[in-house]
TORLO-395040 format. One record per residue (C-alpha): y, z, x; residue number from 1; residue in one letter. Coordinates in nm, 3 decimals. Layout:
N
{fise {Y,Z,X},NUM,'A'}
...
END
This chain:
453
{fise {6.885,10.262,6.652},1,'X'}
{fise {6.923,10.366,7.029},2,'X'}
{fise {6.907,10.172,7.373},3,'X'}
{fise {6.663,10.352,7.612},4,'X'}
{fise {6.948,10.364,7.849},5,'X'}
{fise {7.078,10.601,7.499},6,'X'}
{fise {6.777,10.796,7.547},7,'X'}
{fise {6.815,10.887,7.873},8,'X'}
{fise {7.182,11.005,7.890},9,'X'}
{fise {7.090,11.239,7.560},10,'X'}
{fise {6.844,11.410,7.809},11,'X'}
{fise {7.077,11.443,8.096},12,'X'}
{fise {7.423,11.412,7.995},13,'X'}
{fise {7.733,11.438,8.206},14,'X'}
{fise {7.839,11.774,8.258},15,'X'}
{fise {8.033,11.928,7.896},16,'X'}
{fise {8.296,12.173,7.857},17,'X'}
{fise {8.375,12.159,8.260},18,'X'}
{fise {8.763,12.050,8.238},19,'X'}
{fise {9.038,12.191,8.055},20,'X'}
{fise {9.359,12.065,7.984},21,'X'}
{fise {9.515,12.184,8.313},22,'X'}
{fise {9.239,11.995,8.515},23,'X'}
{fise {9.234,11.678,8.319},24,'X'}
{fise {9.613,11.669,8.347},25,'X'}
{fise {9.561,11.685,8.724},26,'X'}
{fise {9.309,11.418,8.688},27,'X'}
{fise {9.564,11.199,8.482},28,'X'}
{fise {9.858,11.205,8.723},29,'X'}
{fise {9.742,11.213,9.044},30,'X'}
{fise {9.503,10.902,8.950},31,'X'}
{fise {9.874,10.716,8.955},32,'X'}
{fise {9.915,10.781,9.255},33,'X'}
{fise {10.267,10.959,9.218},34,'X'}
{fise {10.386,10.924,9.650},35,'X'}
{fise {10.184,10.625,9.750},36,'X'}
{fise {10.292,10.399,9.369},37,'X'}
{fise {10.703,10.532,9.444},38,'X'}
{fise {10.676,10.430,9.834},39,'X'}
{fise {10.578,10.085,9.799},40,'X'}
{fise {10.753,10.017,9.439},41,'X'}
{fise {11.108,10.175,9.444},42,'X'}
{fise {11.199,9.906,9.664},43,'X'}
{fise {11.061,9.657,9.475},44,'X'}
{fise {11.241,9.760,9.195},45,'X'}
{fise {11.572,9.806,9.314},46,'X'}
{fise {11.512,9.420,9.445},47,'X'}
{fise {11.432,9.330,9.093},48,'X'}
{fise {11.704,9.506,8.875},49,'X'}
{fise {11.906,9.716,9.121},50,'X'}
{fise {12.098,10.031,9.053},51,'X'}
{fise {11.904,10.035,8.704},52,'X'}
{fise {11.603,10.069,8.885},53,'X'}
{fise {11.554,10.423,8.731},54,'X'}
{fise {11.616,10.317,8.341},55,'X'}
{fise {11.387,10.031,8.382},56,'X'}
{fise {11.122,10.305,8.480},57,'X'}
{fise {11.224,10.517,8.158},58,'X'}
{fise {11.184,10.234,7.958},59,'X'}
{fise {10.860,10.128,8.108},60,'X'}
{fise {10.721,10.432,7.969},61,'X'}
{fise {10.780,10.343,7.587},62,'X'}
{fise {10.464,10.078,7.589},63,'X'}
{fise {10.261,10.326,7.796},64,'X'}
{fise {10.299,10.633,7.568},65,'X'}
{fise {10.298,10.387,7.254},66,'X'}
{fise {9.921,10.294,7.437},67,'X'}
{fise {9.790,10.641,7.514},68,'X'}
{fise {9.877,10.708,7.161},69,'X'}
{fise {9.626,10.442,7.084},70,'X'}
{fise {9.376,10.608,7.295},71,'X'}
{fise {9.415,10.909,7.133},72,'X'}
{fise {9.346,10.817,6.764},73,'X'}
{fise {9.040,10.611,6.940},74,'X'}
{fise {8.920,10.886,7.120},75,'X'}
{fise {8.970,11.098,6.846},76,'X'}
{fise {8.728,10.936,6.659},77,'X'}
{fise {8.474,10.828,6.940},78,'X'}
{fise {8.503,11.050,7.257},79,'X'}
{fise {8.300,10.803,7.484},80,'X'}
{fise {8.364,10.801,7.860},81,'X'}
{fise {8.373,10.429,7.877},82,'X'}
{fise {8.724,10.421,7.672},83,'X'}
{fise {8.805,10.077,7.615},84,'X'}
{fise {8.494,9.913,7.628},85,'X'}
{fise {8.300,10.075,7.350},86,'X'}
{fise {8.579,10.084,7.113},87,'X'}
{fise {8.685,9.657,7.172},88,'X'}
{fise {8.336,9.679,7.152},89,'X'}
{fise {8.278,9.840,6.805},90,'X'}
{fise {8.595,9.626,6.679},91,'X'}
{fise {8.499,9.292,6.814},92,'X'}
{fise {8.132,9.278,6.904},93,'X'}
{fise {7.972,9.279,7.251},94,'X'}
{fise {8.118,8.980,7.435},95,'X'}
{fise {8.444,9.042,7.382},96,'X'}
{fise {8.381,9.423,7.478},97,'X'}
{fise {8.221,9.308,7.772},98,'X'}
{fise {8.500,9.161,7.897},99,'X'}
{fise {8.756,9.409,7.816},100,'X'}
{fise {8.503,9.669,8.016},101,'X'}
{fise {8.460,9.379,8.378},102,'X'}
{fise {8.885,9.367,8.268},103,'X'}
{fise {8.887,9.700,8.385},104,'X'}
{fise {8.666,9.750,8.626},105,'X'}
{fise {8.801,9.539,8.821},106,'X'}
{fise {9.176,9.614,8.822},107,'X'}
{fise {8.966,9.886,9.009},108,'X'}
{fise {8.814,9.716,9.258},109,'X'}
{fise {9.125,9.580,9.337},110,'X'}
{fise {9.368,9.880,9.360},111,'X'}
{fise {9.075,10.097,9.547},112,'X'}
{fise {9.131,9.813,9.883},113,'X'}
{fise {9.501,9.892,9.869},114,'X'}
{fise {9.437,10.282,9.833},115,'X'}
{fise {9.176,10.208,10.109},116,'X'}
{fise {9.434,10.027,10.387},117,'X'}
{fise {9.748,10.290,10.278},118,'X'}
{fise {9.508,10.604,10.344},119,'X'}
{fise {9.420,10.458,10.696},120,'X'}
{fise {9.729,10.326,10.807},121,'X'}
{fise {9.885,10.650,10.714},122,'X'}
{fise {9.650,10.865,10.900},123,'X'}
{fise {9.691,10.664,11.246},124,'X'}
{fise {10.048,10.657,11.201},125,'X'}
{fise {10.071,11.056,11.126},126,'X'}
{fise {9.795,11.078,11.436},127,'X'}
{fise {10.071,10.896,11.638},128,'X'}
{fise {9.786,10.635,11.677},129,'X'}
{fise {9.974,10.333,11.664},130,'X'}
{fise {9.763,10.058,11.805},131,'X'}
{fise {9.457,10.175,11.577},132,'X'}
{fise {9.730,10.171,11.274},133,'X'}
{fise {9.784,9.804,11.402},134,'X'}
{fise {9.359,9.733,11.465},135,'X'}
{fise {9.210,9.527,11.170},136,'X'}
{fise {8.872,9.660,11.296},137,'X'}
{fise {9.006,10.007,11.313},138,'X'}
{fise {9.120,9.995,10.971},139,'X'}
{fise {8.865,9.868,10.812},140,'X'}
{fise {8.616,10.134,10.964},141,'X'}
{fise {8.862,10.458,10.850},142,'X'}
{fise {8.951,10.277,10.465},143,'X'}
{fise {8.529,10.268,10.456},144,'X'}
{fise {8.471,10.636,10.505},145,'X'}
{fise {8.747,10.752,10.288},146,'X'}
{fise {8.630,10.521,10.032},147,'X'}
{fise {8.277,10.662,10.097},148,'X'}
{fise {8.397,11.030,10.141},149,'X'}
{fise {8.584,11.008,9.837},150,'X'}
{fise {8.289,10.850,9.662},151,'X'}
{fise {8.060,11.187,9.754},152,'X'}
{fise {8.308,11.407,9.645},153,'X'}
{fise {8.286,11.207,9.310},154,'X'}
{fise {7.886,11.236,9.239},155,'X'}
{fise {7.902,11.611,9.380},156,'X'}
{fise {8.047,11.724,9.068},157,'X'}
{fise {8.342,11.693,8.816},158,'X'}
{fise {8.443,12.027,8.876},159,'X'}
{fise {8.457,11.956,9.302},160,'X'}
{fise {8.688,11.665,9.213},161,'X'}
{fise {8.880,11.821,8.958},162,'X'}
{fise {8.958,12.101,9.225},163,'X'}
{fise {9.029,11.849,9.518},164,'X'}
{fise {9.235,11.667,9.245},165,'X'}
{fise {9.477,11.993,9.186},166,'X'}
{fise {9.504,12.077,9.552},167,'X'}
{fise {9.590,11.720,9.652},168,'X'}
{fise {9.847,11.686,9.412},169,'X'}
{fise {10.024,12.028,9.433},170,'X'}
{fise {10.122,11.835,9.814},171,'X'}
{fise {10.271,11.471,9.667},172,'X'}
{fise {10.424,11.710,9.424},173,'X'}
{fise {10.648,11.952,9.666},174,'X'}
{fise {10.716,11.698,9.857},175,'X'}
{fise {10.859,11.433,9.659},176,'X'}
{fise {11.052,11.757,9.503},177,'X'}
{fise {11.178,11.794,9.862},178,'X'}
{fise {11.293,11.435,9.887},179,'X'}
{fise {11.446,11.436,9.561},180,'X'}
{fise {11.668,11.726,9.629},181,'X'}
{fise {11.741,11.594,9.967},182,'X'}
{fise {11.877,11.278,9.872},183,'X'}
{fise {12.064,11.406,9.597},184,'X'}
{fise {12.217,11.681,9.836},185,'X'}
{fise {12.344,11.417,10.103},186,'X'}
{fise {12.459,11.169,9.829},187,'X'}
{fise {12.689,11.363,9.677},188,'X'}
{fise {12.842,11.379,9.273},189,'X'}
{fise {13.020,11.044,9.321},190,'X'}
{fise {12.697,10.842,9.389},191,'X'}
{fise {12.485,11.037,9.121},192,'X'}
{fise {12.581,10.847,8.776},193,'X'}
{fise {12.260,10.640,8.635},194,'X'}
{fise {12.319,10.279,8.603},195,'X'}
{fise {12.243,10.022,8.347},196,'X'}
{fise {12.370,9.682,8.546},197,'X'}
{fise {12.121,9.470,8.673},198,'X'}
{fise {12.349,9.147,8.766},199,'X'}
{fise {12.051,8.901,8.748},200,'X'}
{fise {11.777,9.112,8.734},201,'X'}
{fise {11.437,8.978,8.667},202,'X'}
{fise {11.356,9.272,8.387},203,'X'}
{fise {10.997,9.093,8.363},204,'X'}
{fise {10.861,9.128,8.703},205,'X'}
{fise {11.061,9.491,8.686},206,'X'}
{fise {10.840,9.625,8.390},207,'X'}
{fise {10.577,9.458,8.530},208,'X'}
{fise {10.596,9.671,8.795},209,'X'}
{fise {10.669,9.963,8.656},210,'X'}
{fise {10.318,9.965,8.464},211,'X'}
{fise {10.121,9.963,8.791},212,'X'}
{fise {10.347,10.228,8.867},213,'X'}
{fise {10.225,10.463,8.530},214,'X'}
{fise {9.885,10.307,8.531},215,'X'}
{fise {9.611,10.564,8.625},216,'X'}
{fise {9.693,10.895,8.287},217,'X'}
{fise {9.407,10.687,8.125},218,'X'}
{fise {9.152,10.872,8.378},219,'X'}
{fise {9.205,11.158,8.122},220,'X'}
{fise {9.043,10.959,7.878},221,'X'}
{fise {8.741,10.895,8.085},222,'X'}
{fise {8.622,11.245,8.139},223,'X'}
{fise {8.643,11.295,7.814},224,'X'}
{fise {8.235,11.386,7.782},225,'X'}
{fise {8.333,11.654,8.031},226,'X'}
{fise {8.617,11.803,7.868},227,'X'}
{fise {8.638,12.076,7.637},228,'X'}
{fise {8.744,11.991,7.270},229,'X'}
{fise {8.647,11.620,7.374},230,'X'}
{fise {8.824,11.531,7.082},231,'X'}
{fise {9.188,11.695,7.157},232,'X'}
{fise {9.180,11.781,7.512},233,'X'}
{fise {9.198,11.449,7.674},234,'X'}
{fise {9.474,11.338,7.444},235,'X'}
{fise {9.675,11.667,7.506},236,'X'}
{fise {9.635,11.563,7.886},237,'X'}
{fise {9.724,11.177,7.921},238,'X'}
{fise {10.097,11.287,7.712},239,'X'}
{fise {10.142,11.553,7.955},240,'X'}
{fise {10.055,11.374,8.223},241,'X'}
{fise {10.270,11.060,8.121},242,'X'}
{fise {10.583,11.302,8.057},243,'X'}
{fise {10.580,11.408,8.397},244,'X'}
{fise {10.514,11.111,8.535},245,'X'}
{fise {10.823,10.952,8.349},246,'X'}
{fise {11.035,11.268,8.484},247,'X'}
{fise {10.917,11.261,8.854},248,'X'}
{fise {10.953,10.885,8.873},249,'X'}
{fise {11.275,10.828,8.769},250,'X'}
{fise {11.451,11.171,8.937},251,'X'}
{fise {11.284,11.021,9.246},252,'X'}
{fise {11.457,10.624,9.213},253,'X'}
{fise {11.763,10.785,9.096},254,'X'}
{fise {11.756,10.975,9.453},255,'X'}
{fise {11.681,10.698,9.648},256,'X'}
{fise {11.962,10.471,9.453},257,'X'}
{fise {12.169,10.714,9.503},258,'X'}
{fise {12.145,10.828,9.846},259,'X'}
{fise {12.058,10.510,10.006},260,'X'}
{fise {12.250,10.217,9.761},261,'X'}
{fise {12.044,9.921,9.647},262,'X'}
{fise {12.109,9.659,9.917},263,'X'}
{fise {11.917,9.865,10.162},264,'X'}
{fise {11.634,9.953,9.925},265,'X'}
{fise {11.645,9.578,9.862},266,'X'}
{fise {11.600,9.498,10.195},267,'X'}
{fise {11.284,9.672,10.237},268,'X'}
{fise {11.090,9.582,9.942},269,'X'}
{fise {10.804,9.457,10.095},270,'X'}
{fise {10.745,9.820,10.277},271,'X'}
{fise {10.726,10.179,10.219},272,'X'}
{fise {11.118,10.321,10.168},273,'X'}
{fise {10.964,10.684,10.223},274,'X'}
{fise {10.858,10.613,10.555},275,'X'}
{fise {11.217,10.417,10.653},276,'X'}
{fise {11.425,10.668,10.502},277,'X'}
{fise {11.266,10.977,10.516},278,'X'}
{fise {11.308,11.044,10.874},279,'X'}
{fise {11.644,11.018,10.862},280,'X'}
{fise {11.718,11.246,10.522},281,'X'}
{fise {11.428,11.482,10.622},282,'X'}
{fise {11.399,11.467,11.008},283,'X'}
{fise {11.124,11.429,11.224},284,'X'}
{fise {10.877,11.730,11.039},285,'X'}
{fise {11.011,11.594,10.700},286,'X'}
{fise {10.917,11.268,10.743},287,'X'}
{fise {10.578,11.351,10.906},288,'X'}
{fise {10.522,11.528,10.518},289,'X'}
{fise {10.623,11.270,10.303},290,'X'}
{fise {10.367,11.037,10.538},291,'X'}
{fise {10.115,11.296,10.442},292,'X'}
{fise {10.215,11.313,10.116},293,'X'}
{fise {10.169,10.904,10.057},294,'X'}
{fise {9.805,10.957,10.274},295,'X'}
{fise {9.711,11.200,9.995},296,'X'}
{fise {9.832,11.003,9.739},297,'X'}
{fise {9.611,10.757,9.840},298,'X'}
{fise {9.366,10.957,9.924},299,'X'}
{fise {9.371,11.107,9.567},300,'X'}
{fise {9.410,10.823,9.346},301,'X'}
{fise {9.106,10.678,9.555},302,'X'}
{fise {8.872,10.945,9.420},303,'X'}
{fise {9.008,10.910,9.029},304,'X'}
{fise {8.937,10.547,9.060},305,'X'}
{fise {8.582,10.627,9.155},306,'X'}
{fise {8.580,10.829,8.891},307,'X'}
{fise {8.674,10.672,8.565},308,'X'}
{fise {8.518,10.315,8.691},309,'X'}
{fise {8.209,10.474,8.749},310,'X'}
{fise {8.220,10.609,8.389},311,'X'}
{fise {8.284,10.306,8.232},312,'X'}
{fise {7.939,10.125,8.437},313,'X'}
{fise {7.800,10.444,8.275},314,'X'}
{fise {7.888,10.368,7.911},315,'X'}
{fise {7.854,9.992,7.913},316,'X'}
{fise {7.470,10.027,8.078},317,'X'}
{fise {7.431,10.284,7.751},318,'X'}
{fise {7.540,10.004,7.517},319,'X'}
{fise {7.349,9.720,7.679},320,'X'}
{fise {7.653,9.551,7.875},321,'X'}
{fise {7.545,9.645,8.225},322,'X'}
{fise {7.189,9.631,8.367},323,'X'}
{fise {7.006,9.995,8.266},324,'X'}
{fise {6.992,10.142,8.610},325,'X'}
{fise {7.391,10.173,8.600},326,'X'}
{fise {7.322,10.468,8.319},327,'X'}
{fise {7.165,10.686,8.562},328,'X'}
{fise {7.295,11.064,8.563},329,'X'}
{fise {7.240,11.300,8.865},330,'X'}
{fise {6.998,11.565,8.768},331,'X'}
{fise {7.149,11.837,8.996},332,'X'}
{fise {7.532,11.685,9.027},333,'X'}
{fise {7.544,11.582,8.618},334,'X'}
{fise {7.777,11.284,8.701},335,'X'}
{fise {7.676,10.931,8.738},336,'X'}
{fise {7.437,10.795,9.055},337,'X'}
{fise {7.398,10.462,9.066},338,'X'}
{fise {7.765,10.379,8.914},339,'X'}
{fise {7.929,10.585,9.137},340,'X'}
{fise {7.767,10.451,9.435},341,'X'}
{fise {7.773,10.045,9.336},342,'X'}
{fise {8.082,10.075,9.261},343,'X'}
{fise {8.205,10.234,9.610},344,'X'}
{fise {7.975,9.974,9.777},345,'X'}
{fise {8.171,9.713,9.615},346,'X'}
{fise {8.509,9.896,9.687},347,'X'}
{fise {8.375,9.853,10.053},348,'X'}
{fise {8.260,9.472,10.057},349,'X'}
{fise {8.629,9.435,9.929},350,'X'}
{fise {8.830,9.550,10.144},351,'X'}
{fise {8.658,9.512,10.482},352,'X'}
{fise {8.663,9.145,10.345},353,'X'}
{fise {9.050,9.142,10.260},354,'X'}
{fise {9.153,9.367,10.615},355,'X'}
{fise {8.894,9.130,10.840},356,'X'}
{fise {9.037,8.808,10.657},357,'X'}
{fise {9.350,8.842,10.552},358,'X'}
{fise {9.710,8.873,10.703},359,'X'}
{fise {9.851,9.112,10.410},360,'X'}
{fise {9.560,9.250,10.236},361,'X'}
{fise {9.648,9.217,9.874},362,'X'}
{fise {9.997,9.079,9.882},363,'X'}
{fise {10.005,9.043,9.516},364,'X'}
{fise {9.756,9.314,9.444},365,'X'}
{fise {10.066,9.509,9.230},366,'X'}
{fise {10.162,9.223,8.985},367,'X'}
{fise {9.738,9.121,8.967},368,'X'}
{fise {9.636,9.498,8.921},369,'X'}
{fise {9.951,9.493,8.652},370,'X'}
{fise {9.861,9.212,8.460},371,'X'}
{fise {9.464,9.294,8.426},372,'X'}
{fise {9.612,9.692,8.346},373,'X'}
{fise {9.845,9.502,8.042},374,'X'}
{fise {9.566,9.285,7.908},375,'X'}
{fise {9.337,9.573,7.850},376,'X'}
{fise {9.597,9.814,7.705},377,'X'}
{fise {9.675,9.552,7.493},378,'X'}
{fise {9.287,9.493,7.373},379,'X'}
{fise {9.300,9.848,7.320},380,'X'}
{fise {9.636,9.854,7.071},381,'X'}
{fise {9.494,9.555,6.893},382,'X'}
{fise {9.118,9.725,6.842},383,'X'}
{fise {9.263,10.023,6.675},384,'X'}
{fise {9.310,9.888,6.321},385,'X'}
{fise {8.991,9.697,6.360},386,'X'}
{fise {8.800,9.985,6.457},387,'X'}
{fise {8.956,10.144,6.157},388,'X'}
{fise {8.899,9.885,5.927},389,'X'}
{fise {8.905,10.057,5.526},390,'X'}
{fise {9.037,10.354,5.721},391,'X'}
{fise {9.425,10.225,5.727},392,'X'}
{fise {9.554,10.393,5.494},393,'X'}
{fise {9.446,10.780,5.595},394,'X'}
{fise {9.682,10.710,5.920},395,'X'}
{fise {9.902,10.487,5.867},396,'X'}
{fise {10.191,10.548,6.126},397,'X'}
{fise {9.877,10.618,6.435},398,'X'}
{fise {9.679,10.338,6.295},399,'X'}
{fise {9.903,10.071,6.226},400,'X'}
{fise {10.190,10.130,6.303},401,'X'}
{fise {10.226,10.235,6.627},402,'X'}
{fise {9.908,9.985,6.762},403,'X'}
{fise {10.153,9.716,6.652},404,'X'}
{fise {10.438,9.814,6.840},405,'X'}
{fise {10.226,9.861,7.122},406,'X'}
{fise {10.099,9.531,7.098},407,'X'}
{fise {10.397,9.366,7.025},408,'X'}
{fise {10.540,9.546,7.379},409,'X'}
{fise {10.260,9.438,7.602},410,'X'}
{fise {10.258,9.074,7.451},411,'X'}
{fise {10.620,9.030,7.558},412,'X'}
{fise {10.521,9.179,7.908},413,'X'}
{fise {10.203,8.989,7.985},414,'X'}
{fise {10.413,8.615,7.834},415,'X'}
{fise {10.757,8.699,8.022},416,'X'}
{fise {10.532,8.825,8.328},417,'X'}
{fise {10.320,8.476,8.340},418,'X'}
{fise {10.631,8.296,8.311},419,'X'}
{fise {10.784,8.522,8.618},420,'X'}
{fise {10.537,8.620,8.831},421,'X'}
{fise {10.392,8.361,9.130},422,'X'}
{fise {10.071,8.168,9.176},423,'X'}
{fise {9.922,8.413,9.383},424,'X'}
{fise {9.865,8.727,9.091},425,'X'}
{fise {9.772,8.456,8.852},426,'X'}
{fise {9.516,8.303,9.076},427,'X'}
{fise {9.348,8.639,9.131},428,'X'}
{fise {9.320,8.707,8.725},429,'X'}
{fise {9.195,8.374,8.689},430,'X'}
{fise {8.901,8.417,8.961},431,'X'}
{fise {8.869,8.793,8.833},432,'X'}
{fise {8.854,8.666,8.454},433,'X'}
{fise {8.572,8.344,8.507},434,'X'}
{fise {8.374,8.521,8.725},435,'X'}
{fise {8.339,8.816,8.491},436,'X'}
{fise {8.310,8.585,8.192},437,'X'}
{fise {7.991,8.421,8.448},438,'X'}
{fise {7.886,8.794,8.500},439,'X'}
{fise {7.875,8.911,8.185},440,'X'}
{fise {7.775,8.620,7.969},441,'X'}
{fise {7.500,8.539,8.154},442,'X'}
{fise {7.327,8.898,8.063},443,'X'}
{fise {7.065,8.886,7.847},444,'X'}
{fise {7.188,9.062,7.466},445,'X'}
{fise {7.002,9.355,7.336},446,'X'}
{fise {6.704,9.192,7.104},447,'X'}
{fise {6.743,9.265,6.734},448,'X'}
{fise {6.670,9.569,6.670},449,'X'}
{fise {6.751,9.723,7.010},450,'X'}
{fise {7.076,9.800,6.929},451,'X'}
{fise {7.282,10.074,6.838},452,'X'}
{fise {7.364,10.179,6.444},453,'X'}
END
């Protein structure tokens, strides 16, 4: 049986066969964020776990891959643009998929205010516009019409945004490549050597961090409807996109260890390191680019958050989770309407909320964003041998196997984390958590019959 919502999206479906693996790669990475994630996490890091700043981020990346790996046997089986939420869904029945789907969305909402404030305060500060950078008011209005011009680019098309997405990233790209070689060429052999001491280190809060830091390859997964081979293609993408990711971020921290030593980069954990440092590696023109480079981080990551989030309103409307209306598909653009634009509506209310209220807009938006991120990867490891349920033994090794590990990984995270992290994080996955559990428990369930088969 099929929802009407069903019905609808079988007569106008998002766009098929638009992206290929090159595209949905782009679309993987440069929804991390590459510039923007480095600049205000390197720091962070080095505070954390010092000089082995760039192992912790090598490590990191074991759960992650171990987790798009789970994607990919999901995917391979049920190529829906919603990801997570119809397969916890299929595994462990509406409510729980529900929540793993609001779990999501908003770790969204959340990261799209930071993108928001980073993308204006970047832009008055390469305008030379320093009391506007400084301007609450003047914030607020420039972080609302990126969010919004990033939210048109979105509904005019997958292709559009798949071709911004390239063009955008081809810039973070070069120039943290510039600032790589840079620092390595003023820090000389003797400083060069990885290490593996972190004195006291809190290795917690360090991973923690390090999983905002990959969190965004997942986006390859979400255009999957729009990919060709929808079956192969995304899952070729997210590994790509996660082995580069694992090679740019830790050449990058190695760099910045290494040129600048980690009591400095301590000091400065609460800002951006790229901005602080790169004028004096790069010069004045250099560190005018790697300011650009974090604005179109930003910039970038802004529209792939659009874009997967908006997706995933799209396929829980389909399977009765969200009111109908969300599974509305532009005739002329083929990409969802009314997700898209609720979704940057609520990015809006957000943020000019946080930058009109509050003295650092998300403070502890990284370790929140991280913990909601970890909870549904690791609903996603645990729903693969559900899902697959009399279908163990075919797979084994990508059924069992490797879910477990991955679950086993992100349990140690998300207990070590709770145990590490502050009250301020936790609060905002608490208030995230009950008001989605309000939100989507409160929804009336598809009558018998109404369902899916």
């Amino acid at each position: 049986m099929t929802t009407s919502a069903d019905s609808r999206s079988r007569g106008r479906s998002l766009r098929q066969d638009a992206l290929g693996v090159g595209a949905s790669t782009a679309i993987g990475i440069a929804s991390t964020a590459p510039a923007y994630s480095l600049a205000v996490s390197v720091g962070l890091l080095t505070a954390y776990v010092g000089a082995a700043a760039p192992v912790v981020l090598a490590i990191s990346a074991v759960p992650v891959i171990l987790v798009a790996l789970c994607f990919r046997e999901l995917n391979r089986a049920e190529p829906d643009c919603g990801t997570t939420f119809p397969w916890t869904e299929k595994a462990f029945g509406l409510g729980i998929g529900r929540m793993v789907g609001w779990t999501t969305v908003m770790a969204c909402v959340l990261v799209m205010s930071n993108l928001a404030q980073v993308a204006a305060v970047y832009t008055y500060a390469l305008l030379g516009l320093d009391s506007a950078a400084e301007s609450r008011l003047a914030q607020a209005g420039l972080g609302t019409a990126f969010i919004l011009a990033m939210a048109l680019l979105a509904y005019r098309g997958i292709r559009i945004a798949a071709g911004t997405q390239i063009l955008l990233l081809t810039v973070e790209l070069v120039a943290l490549c510039w600032f790589a070689i840079g620092a390595f060429r003023e820090a000389g052999t003797a400083s060069i050597p990885l290490s593996t001491d972190t004195g006291e280190g809190a290795w917690a809060a360090a991973v923690l961090v390090a999983v905002f830091l990959y969190w965004g390859w997942d986006s390859s997964f979400s255009v999957n409807e729009e990919s060709r081979d929808p079956r192969r293609t995304p899952a070729i993408a997210a590994l790509v996109a996660n082995g580069v990711l694992v090679v740019l971020y830790v050449v990058v921290a190695w760099a910045a260890v290494a040129y600048a030593g980690t009591d400095p980069l301590g000091e400065i954990a609460d800002d951006d390191f790229f901005a602080i440092l790169g004028a004096d590696l790069l010069g004045t023109t250099g560190g005018k680019v790697l300011t650009a480079a974090v604005l179109v981080s930003a910039l970038a990551s802004t529209q792939t958050t659009i874009l997967p989030t908006a997706r995933t309103m799209l396929s829980m409307a389909r399977r009765d989770a969200f009111p109908g209306q969300f599974a509305r598909i532009s005739a002329k653009y083929r990409t969802p309407s009314v997700s898209t634009w609720v979704f940057a509506a609520a990015s809006v209310l957000i943020y000019v909320t946080l930058v009109l209220t509050s003295d650092a807009v998300l403070a502890d938006s990284v370790a929140a964003v991280s913990i909601l991120v970890s909870l549904y990867y690791l609903a996603t490891a645990i729903a693969v041998p559900v899902y697959f349920t009399g279908e163990l033994r075919e797979r084994v090794v990508q059924r069992v196997v490797v879910p477990l590990l991955a679950t086993i990984c992100f349990v140690l995270v998300l207990v070590l984390a709770v145990s590490d992290v502050g009250r301020g994080p936790l609060i905002v996955v608490a208030v995230s958590t009950a008001v989605g559990a309000a939100i989507m428990f409160s929804m009336k369930p598809p009558a018998e019959g109404e369902g899916r088969s």
